[in-house]
C-alpha positions as a Python dict, from the first residue, in 0.01 Angstrom:
ca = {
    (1, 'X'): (0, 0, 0),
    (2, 'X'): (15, 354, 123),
    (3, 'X'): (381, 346, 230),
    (4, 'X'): (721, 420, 54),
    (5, 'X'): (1099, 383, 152),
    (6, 'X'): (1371, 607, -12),
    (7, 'X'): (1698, 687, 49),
    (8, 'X'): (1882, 982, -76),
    (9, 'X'): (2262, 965, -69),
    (10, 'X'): (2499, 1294, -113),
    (11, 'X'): (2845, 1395, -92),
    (12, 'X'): (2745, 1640, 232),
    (13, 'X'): (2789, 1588, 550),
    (14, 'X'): (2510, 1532, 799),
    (15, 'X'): (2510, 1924, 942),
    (16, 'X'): (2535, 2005, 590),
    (17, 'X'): (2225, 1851, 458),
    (18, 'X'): (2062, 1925, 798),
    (19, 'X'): (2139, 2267, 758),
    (20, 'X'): (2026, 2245, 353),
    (21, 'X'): (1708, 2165, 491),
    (22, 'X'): (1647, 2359, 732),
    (23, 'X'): (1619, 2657, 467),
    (24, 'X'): (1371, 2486, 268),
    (25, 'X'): (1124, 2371, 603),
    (26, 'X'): (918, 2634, 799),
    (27, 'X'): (712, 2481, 1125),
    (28, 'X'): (358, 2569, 987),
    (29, 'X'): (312, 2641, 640),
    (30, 'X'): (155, 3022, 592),
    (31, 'X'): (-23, 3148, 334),
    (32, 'X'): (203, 3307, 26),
    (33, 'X'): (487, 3134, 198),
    (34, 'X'): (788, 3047, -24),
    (35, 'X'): (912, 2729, 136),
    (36, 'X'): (869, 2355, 19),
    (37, 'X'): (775, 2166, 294),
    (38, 'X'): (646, 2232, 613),
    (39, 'X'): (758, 2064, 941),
    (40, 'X'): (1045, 1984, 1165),
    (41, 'X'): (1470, 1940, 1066),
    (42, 'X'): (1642, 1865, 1424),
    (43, 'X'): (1988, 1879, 1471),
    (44, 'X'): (1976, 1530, 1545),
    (45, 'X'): (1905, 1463, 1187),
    (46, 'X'): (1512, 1362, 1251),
    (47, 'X'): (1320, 1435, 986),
    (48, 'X'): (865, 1470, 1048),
    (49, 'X'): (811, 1705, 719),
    (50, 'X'): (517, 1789, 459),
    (51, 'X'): (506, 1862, 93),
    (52, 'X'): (372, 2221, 61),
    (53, 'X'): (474, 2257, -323),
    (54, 'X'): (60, 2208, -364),
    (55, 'X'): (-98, 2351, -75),
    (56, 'X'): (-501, 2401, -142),
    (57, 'X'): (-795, 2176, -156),
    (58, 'X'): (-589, 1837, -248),
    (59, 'X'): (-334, 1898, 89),
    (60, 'X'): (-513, 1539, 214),
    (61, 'X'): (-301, 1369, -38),
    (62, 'X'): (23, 1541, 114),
    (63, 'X'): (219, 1217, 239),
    (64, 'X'): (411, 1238, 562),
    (65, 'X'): (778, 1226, 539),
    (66, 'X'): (971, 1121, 826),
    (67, 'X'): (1334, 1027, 804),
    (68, 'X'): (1680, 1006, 982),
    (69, 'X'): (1988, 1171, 824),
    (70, 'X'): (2266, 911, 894),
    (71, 'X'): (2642, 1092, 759),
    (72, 'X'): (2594, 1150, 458),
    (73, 'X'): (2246, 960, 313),
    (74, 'X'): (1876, 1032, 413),
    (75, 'X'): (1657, 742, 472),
    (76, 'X'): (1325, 882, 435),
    (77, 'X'): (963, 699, 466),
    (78, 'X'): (641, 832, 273),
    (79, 'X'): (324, 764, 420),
    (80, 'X'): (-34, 885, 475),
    (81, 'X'): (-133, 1127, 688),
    (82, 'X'): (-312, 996, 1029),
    (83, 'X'): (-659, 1167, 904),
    (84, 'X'): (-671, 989, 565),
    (85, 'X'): (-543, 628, 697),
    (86, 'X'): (-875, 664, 892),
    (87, 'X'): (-1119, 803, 605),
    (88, 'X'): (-985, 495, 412),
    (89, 'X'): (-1044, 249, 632),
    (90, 'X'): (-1431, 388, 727),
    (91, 'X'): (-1439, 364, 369),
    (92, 'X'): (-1310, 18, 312),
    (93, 'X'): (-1562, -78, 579),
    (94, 'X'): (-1857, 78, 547),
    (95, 'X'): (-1898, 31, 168),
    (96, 'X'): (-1948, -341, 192),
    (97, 'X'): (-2219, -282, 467),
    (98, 'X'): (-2361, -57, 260),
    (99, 'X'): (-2383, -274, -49),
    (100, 'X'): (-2468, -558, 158),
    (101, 'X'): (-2767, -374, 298),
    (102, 'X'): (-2928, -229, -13),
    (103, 'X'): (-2871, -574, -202),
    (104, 'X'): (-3074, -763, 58),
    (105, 'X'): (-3348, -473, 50),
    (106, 'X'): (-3387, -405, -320),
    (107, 'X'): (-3211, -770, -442),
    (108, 'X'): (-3106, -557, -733),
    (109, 'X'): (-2810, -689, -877),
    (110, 'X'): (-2662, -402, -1021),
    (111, 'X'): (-2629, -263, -657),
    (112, 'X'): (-2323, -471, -611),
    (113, 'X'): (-2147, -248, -905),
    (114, 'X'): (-2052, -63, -643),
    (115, 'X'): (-1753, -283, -562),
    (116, 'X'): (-1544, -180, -879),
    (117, 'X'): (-1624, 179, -780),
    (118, 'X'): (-1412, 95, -446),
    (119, 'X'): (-1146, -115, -667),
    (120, 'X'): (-1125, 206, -893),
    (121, 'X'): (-1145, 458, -615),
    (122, 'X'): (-848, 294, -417),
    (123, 'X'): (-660, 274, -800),
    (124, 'X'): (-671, 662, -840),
    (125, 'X'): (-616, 730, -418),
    (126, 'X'): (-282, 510, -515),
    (127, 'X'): (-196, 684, -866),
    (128, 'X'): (-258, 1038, -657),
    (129, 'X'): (-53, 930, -373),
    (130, 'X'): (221, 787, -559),
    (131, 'X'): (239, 1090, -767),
    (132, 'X'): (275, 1368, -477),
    (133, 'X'): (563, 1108, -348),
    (134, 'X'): (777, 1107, -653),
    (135, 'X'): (731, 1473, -685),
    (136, 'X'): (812, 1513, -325),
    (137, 'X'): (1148, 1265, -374),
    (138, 'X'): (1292, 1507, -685),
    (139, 'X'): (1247, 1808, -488),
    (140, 'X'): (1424, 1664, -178),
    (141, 'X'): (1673, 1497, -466),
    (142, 'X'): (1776, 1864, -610),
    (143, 'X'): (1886, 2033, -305),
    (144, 'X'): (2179, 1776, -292),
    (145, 'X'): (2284, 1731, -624),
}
């Protein structure tokens, strides 16, 4: 749900779009910093990067890019960092405990309402993810065009 293949292909050659992006990838981000992604570029063509185009209080949403450069196309693969695969899956788990234990203490029906909250809460995690992905696949897109 929370993972997403792309591959870029360019005219370049692999030392080309290795060297493209090692320009555009510093190893930590710093504050004020001009460059787009955080990370690592080997010369072997790995790729373990982060989006830093919206650095701040929504940088949990970042996906993880890592990739191989193979001549001249990128296979890249987006996915969640390792801290938020783990907050989603406490939540996933805990919220039916939860609702299970307050239904059987209050039998309240409306208590189990709280189900479409998790339904819409993964919804807009997706939507968000998705988003930072596609914006993260243009920017990678227009340093090879």
């Amino acid at each position: 749900m929370f993972k997403k293949s792309h591959i870029i292909k360019t005219s370049l050659s692999k030392e080309e779009i290795i060297a493209i992006l090692q320009t555009k990838v510093e190893n930590f981000h710093r504050e004020n910093s001009k460059f787009d992604f955080e990370g690592n570029v080997n010369l072997s063509g790995e790729i373990n990067i982060k989006p830093t185009f919206d650095y701040g209080p929504r940088e949990q949403f970042r996906p993880e890019i890592l990739g191989k450069i193979h001549g001249n196309q990128m296979d890249l693969e987006f996915q969640l960092s390792a801290m938020m695969k783990k907050v989603l899956w406490i939540i996933i788990l805990i919220e039916p405990l939860f609702i299970g234990f307050v239904y059987f203490k209050t039998q309240d029906k409306q208590v189990l309402l709280f189900f479409p909250f998790l339904i819409v809460f993964m919804v807009i995690f997706k939507f968000t993810f998705d988003s930072k992905v596609k914006k993260a696949i243009t920017l990678l897109e227009s340093y090879f065009k």
